[in-house]
Short mmCIF file of the C-alpha atoms (twelve columns), coordinates in Angstrom:
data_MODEL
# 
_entry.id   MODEL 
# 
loop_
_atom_site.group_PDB 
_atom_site.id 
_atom_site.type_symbol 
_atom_site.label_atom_id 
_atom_site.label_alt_id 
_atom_site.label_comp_id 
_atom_site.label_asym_id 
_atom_site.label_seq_id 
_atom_site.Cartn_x 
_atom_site.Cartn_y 
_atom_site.Cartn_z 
_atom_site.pdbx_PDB_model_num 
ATOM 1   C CA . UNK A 1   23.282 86.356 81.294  1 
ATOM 2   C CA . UNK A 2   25.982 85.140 79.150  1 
ATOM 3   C CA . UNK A 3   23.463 83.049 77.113  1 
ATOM 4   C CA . UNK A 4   21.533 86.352 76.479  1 
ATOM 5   C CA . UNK A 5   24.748 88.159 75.076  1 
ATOM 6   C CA . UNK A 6   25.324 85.007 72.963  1 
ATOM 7   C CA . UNK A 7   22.314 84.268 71.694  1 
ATOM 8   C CA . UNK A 8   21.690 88.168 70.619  1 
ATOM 9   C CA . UNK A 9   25.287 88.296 69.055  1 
ATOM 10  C CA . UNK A 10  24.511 85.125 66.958  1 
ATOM 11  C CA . UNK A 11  21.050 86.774 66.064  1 
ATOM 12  C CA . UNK A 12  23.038 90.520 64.836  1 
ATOM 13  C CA . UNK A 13  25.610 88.442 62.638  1 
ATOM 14  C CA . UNK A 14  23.622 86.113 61.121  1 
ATOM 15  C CA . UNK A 15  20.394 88.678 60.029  1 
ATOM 16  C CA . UNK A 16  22.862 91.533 60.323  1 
ATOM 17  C CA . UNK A 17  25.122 90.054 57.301  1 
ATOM 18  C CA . UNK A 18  22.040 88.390 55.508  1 
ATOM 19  C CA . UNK A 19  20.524 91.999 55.209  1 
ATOM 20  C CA . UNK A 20  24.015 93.972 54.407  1 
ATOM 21  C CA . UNK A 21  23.883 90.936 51.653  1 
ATOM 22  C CA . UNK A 22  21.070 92.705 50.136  1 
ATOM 23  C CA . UNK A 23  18.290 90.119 51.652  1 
ATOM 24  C CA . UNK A 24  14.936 90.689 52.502  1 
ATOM 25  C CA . UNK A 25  14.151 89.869 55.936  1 
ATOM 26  C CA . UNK A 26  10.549 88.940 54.681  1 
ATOM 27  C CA . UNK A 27  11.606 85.741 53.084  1 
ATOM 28  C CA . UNK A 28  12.831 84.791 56.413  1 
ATOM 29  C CA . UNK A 29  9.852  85.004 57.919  1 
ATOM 30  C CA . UNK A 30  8.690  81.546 57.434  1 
ATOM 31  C CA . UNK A 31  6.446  80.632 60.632  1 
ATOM 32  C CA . UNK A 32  5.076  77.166 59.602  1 
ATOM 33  C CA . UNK A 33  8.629  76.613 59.098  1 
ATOM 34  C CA . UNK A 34  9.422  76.913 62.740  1 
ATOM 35  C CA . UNK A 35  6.481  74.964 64.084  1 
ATOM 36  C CA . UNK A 36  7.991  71.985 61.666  1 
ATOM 37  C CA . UNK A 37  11.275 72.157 62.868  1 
ATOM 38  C CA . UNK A 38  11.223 73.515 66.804  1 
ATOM 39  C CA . UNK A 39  7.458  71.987 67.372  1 
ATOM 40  C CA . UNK A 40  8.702  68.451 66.455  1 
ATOM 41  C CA . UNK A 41  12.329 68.683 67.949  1 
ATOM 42  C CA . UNK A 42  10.541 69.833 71.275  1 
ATOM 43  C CA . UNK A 43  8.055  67.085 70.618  1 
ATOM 44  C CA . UNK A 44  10.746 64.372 69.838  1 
ATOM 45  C CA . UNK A 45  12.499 65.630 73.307  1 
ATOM 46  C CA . UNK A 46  9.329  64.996 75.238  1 
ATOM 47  C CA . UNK A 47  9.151  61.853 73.702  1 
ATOM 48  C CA . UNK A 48  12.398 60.586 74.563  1 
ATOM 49  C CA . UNK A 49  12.912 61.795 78.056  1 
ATOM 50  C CA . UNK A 50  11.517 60.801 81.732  1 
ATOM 51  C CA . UNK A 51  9.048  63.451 83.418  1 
ATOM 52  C CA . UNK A 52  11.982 64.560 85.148  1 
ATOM 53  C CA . UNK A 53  14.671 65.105 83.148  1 
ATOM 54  C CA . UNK A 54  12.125 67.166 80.985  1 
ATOM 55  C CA . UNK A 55  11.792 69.245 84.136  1 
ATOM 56  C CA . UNK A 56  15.404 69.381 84.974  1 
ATOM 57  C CA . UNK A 57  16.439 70.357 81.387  1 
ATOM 58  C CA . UNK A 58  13.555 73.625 82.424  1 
ATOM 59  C CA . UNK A 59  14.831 74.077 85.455  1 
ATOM 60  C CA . UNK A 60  18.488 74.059 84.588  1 
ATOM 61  C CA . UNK A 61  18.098 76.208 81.163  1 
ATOM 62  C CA . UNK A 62  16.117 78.752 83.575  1 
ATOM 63  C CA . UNK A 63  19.385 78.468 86.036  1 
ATOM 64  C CA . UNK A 64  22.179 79.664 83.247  1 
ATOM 65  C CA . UNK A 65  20.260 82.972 83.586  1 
ATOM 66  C CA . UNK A 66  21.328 83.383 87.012  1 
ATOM 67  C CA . UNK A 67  25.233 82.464 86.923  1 
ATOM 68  C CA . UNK A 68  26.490 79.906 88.995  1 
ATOM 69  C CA . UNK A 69  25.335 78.242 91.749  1 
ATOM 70  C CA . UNK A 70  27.596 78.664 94.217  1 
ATOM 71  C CA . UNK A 71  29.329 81.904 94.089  1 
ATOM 72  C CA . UNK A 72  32.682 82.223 96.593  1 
ATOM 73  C CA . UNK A 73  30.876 83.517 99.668  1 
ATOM 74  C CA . UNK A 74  29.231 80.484 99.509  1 
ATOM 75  C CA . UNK A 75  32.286 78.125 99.430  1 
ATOM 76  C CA . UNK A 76  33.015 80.657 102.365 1 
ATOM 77  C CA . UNK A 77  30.683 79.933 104.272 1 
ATOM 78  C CA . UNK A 78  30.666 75.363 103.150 1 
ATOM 79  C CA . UNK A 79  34.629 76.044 103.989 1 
ATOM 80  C CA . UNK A 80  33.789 77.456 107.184 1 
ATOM 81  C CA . UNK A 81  30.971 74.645 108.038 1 
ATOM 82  C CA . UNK A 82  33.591 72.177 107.069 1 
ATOM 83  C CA . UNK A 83  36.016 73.574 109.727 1 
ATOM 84  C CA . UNK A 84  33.478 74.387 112.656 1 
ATOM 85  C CA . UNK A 85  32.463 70.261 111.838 1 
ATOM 86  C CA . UNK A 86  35.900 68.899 111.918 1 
ATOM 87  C CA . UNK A 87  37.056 71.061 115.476 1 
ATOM 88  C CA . UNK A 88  33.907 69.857 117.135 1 
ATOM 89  C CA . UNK A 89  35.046 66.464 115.748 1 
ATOM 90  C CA . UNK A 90  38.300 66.787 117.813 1 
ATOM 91  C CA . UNK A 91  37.152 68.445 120.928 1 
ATOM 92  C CA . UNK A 92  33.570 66.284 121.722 1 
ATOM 93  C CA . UNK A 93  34.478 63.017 119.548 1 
ATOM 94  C CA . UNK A 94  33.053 61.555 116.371 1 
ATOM 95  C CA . UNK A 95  29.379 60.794 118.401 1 
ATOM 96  C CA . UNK A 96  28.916 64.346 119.221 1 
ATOM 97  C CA . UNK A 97  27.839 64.773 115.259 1 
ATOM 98  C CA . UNK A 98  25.132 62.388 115.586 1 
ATOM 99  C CA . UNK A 99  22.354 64.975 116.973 1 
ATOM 100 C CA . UNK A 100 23.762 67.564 114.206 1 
ATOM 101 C CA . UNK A 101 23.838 65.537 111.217 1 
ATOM 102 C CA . UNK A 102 20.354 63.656 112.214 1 
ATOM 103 C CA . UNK A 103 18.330 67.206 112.162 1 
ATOM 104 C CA . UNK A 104 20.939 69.716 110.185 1 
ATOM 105 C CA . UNK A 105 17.791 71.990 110.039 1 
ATOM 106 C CA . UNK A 106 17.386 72.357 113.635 1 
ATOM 107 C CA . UNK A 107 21.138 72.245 114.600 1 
ATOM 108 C CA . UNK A 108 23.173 75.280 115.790 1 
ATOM 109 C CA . UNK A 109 26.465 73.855 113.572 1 
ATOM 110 C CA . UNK A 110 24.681 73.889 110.324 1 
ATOM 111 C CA . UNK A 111 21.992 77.166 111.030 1 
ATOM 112 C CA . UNK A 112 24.770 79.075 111.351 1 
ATOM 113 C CA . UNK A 113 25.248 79.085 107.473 1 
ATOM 114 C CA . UNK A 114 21.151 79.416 106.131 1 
ATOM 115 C CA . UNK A 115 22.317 79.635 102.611 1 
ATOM 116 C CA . UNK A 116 23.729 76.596 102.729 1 
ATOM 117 C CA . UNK A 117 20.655 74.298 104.400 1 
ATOM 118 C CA . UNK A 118 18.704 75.912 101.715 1 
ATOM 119 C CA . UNK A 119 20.923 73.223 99.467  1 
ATOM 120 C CA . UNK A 120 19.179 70.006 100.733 1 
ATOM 121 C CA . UNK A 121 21.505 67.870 98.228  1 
ATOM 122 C CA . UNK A 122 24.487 69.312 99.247  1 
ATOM 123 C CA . UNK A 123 23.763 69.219 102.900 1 
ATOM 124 C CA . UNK A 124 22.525 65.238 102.586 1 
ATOM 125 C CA . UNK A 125 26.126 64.782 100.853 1 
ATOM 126 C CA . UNK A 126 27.647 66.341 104.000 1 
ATOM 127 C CA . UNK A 127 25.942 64.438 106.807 1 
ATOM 128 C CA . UNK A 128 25.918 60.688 104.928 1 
ATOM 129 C CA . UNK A 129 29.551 61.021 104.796 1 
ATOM 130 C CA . UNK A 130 29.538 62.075 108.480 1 
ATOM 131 C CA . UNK A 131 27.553 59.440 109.157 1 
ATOM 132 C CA . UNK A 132 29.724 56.682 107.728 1 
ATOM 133 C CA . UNK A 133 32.562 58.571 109.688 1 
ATOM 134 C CA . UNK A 134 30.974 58.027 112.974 1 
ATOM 135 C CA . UNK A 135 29.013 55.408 112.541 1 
ATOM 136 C CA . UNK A 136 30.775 53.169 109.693 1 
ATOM 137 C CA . UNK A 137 34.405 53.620 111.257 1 
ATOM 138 C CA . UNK A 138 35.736 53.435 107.588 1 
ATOM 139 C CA . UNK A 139 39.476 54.007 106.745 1 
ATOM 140 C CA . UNK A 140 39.763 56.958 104.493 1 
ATOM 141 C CA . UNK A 141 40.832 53.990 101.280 1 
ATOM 142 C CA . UNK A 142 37.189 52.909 101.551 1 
ATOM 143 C CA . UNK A 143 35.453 55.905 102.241 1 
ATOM 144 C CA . UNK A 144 36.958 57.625 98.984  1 
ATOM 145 C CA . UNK A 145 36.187 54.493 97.101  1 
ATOM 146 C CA . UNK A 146 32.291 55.045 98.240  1 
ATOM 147 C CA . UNK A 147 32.774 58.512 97.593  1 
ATOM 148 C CA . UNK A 148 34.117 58.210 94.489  1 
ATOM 149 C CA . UNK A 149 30.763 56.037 92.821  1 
ATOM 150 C CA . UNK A 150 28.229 58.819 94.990  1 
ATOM 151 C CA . UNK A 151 29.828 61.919 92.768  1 
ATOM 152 C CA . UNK A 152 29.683 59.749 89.946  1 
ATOM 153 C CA . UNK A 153 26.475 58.730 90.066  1 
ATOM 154 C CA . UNK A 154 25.548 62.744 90.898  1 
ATOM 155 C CA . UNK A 155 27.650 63.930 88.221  1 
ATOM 156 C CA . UNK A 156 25.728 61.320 85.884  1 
ATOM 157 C CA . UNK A 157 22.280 62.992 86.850  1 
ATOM 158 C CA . UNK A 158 23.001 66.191 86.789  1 
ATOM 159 C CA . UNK A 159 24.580 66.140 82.670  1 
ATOM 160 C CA . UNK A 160 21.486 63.843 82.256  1 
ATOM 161 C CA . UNK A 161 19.333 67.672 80.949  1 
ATOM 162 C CA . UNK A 162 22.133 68.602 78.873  1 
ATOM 163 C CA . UNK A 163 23.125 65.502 77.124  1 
ATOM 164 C CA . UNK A 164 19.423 65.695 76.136  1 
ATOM 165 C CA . UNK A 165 18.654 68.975 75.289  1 
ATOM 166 C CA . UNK A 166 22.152 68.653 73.126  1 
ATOM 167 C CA . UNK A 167 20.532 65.363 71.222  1 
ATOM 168 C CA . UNK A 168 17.899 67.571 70.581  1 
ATOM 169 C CA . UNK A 169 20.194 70.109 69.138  1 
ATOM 170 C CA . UNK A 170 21.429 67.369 66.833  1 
ATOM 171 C CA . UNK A 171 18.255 66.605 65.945  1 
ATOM 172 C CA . UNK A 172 16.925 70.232 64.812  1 
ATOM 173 C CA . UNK A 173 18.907 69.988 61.413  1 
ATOM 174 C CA . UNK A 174 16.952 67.083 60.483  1 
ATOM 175 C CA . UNK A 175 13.755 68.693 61.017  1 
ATOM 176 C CA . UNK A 176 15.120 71.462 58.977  1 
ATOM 177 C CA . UNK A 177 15.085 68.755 55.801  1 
ATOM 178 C CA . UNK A 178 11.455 67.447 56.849  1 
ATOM 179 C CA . UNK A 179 10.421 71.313 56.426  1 
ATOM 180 C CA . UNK A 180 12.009 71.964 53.547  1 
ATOM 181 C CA . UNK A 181 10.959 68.323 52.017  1 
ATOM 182 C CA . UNK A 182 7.323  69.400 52.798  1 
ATOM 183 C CA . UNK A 183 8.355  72.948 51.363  1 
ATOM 184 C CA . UNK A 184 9.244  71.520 48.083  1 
ATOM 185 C CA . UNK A 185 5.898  69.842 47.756  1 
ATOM 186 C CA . UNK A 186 4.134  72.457 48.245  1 
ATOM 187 C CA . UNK A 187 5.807  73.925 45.463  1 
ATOM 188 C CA . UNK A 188 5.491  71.268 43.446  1 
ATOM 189 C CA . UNK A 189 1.863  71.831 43.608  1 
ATOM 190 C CA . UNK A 190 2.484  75.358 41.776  1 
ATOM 191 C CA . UNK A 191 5.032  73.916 39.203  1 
ATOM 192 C CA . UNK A 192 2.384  75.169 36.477  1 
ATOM 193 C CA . UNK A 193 1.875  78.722 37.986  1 
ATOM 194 C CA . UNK A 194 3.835  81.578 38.284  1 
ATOM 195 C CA . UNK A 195 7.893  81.550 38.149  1 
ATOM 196 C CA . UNK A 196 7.642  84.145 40.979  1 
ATOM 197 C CA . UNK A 197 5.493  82.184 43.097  1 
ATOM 198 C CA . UNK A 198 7.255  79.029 42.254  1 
ATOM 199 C CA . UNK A 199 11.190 80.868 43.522  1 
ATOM 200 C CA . UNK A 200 8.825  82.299 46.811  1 
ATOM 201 C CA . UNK A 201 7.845  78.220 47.420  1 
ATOM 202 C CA . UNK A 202 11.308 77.348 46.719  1 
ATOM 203 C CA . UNK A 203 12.899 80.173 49.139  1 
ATOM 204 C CA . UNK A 204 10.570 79.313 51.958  1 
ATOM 205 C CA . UNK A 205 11.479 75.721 51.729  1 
ATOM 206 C CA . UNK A 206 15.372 76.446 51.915  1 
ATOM 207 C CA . UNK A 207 14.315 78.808 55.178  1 
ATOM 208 C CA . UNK A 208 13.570 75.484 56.488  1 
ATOM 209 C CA . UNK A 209 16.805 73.850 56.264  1 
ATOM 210 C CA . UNK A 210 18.685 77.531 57.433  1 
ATOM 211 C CA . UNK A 211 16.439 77.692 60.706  1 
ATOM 212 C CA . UNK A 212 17.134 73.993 61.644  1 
ATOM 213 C CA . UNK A 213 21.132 74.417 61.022  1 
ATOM 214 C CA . UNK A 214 20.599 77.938 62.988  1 
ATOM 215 C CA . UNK A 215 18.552 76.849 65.747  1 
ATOM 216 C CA . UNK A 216 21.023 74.044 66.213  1 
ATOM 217 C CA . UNK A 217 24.133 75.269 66.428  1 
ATOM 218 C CA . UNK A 218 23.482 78.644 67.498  1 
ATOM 219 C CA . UNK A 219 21.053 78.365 70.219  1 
ATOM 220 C CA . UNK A 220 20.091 74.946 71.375  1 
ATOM 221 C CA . UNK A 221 23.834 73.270 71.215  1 
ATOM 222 C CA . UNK A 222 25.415 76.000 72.829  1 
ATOM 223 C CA . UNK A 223 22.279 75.873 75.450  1 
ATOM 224 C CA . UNK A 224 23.695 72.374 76.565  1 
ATOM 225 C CA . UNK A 225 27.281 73.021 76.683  1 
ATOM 226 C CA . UNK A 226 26.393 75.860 79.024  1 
ATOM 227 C CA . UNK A 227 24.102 73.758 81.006  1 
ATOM 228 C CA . UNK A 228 27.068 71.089 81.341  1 
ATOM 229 C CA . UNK A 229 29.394 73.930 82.104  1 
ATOM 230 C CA . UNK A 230 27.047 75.096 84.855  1 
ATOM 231 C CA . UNK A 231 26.095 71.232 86.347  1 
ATOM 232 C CA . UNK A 232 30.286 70.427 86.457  1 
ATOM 233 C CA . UNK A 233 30.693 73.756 88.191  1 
ATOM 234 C CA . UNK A 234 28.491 73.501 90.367  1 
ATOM 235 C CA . UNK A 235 29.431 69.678 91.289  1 
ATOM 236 C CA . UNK A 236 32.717 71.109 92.566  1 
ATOM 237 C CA . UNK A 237 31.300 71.738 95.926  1 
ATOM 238 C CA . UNK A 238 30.492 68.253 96.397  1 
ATOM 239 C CA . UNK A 239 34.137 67.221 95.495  1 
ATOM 240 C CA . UNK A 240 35.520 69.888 97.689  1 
ATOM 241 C CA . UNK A 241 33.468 68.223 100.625 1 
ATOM 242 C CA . UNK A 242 34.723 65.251 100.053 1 
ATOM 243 C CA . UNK A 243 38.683 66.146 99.702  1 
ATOM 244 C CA . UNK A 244 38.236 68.127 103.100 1 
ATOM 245 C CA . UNK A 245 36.368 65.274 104.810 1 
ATOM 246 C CA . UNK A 246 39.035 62.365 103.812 1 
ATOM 247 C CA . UNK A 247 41.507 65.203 104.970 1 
ATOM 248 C CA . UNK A 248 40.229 65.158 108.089 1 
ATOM 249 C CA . UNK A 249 39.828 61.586 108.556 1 
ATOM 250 C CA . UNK A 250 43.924 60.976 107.551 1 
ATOM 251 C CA . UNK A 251 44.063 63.034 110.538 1 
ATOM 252 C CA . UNK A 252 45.285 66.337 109.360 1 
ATOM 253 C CA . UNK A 253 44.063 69.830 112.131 1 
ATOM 254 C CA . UNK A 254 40.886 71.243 110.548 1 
ATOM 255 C CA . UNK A 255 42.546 74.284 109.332 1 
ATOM 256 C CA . UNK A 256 44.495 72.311 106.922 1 
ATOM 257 C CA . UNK A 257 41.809 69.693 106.108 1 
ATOM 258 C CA . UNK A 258 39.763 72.504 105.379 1 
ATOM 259 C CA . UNK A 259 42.726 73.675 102.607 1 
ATOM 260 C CA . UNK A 260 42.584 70.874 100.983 1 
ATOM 261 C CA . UNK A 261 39.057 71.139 100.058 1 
ATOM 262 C CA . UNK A 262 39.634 74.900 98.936  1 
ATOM 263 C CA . UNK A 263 42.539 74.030 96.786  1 
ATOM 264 C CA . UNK A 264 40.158 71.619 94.720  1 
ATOM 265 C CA . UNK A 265 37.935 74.113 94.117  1 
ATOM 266 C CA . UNK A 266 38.241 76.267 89.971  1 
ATOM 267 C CA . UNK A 267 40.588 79.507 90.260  1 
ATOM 268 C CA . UNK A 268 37.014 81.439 89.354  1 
ATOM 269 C CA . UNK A 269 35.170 80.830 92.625  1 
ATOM 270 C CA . UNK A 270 38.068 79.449 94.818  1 
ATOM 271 C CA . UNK A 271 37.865 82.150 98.202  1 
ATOM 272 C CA . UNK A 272 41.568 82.751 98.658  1 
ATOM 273 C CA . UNK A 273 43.193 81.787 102.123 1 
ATOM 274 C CA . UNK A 274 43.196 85.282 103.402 1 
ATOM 275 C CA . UNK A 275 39.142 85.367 102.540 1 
ATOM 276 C CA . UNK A 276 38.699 81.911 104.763 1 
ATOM 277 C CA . UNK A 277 41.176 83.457 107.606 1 
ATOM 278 C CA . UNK A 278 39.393 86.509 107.931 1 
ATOM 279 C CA . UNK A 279 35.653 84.734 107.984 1 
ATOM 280 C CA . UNK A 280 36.973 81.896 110.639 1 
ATOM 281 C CA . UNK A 281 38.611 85.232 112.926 1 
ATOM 282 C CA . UNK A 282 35.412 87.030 112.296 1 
ATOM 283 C CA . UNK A 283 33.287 84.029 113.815 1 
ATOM 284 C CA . UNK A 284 35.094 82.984 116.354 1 
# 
């Protein structure tokens, strides 16, 4: 929603002050000049990107629409998996997890929290890590080294859409030049006609260099930081799994392995203790 606000604020300020300048808001309307510049910045994109990051960078501009991922009932409720995990750990033994983590879908531990099996990555995250707990018998030094490359290699993929659509946002003032390069020879064309229709060729071809600069940096750039924003907010869930997990495996109770992972989480969507108390009372 945020985006929306932005994008409409940039849009009042900029034509709001252009026509309190005196301007006509006809000369701005240049739309050859925007298939130029936005038709070959989005074609230069396609060009440069995998299938799938073309659909991710979609996908994830779609996603800043609807706020975060995760909001803090649902680190409630991965808190809460985390804890009912870790004291069924203690009570049955590591090898009690194997028919849980083998078929999460169908498994009474994990249904318990639907939101959160909805999340296929995050719940793979969860059970490979369980899996190298029970099955790998891994000291917590190696298993946070192994962690450690998985959330950077996850981290890597999910920037990947907005490092891309923000090299595209570099490239939009560039096109801005090509239009208003191909402006000026149009109007070179008319140098023997008309003085007015010669400043009208001239004004449309400085449009062109305005909409790249504006499309730039005040919707497409600030499109991809708030697509990073949104893909390192929403990784926090994955490195709040993995601080309660090597918790556990040091050996601290599941109530306090469980804290650790809540106290990595941001201030903004951290559930405070009282929150996680009540929930864990509530279920038990």
């Amino acid at each position: 929603m945020l985006v929306i606000i932005g994008s409409i604020v940039v849009l009042v300020s900029v034509l709001g002050g252009y026509v309190l300048s005196h301007g006509s808001m006809a000369a701005l309307w240049q739309p050859y000049e925007l298939l130029i510049i936005f038709g070959g910045a989005l074609g230069a994109f396609i060009s440069a990107n995998p299938t799938d990051i073309v659909k991710a960078a979609a996908r994830d501009a779609v996603g800043l629409l609807k706020g975060p991922k995760y909001t803090k009932q649902d680190y409630v409720d991965l808190l809460s998996l985390l804890y009912d995990i870790f004291v069924r750990m203690r009570k049955e033994g590591q090898l009690a997890m194997e028919q849980h983590i083998e078929d999460p879908a169908n498994s009474a531990l994990f249904a318990a929290y639907p939101r959160l099996v909805a999340e296929h990555h995050l719940i793979d995250f969860i059970t490979d890590c369980l899996r190298l707990i029970v099955g790998g018998s891994m000291d917590p030094h190696e298993l946070e080294s192994l962690l450690d490359v998985e959330l950077e290699t996850h981290h890597h993929e999910a920037v990947t859409p907005a490092l891309a659509v923000q090299k595209m946002a570099d490239a939009l003032p560039g096109f801005g030049i090509v239009a208003a390069v191909l402006g000026i020879v149009i109007t070179m064309k008319s140098i023997d006609g008309d003085a007015a229709v010669i400043g009208e060729h001239i004004a449309g071809a400085l449009v062109g260099t305005f909409l790249g600069i504006l499309l730039s940096y005040g919707f497409v750039g600030p499109l991809a930081a708030g697509m990073e924003a949104r893909a390192n907010a929403d990784g926090k869930a994955f490195e709040c799994v993995k601080v309660a997990l090597l918790a556990n495996l040091r050996g601290y109770n599941p109530m306090v392995a469980v804290e650790f992972g809540r106290k990595s989480l941001t201030s903004s969507s951290r559930p405070t203790f009282q929150d996680l108390e009540g929930h864990l009372k509530a279920a038990r």
